[in-house]
N, C-alpha and C positions, 0 to 999 in steps of 0.2 A: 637361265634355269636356277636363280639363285632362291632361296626359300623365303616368303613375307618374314616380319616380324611376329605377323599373328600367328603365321607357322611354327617358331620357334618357343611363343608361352605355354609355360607346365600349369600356373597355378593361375587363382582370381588373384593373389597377390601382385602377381606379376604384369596380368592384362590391366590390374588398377594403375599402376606405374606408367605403364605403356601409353594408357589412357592421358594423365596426369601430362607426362611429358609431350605427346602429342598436341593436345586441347589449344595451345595455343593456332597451331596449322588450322587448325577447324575452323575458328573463332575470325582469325584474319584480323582485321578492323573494324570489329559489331559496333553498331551504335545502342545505345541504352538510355533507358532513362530511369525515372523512378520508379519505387515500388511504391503501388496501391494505386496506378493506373488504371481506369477502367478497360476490361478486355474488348470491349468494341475498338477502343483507340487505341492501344495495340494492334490490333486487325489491321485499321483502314493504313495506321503509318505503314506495318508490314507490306502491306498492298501495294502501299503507293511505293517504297522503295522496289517494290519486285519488279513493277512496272517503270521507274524511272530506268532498272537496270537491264529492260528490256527498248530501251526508245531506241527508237535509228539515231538520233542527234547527240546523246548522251554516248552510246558505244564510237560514233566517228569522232568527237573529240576526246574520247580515252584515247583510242587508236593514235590520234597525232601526238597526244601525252605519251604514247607508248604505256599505257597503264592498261594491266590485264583486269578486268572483269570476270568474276567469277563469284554470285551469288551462291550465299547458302543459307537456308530457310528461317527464321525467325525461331520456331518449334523445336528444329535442328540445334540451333545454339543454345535453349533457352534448356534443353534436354540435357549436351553435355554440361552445362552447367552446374545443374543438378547433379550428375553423376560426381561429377567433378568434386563437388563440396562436401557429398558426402562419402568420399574416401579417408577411411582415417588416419589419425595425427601420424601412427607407426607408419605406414606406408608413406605420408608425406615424406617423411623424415629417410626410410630407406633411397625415396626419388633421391631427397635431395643430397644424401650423401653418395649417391650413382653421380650428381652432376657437381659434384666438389671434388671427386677423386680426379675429373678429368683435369 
């Protein structure tokens, strides 16, 4: 019965923080590439990774890897991103002195 973190934010200040410090969990190991890619091939790689990370042959050798799979959407990441970048410098700066105190 313990209360989320979302539970506990007062202000936008604080969920941008919250955001900030989280985003890497979200992120995981994205693969990227350039900018000014056209958005069709964006698509098809998105696709084809969704699909690589649904194969029966790719999830049985995770599993003897012991490496967990867990897909999160292209659009997903490409969103926190954005949110991410544009949170401003003061708030950076508040994060990063929350994670220099520890």
């Amino acid at each position: 019965h313990l209360p989320l973190v979302s539970d506990l934010i007062k202000s936008d200040a604080e969920r941008a923080i919250i955001e900030l410090l989280l985003a890497e969990q979200l992120a995981g190991r994205p693969i990227l590439t350039s900018p000014g890619v056209p958005a069709e091939r964006v698509a098809f790689m998105r696709q084809a990774l969704e699909g690589m990370a649904k194969d029966i042959g790719f999830l049985d050798e995770a599993r003897k890897l012991n490496l967990d799979i867990e897909i999160v959407q292209g659009a997903d990441i490409a969103n926190m991103i954005e949110r991410v970048y544009a949170i401003s410098p003061e708030i950076v700066d508040r994060a990063r002195q929350m994670i220099n105190a520890q």
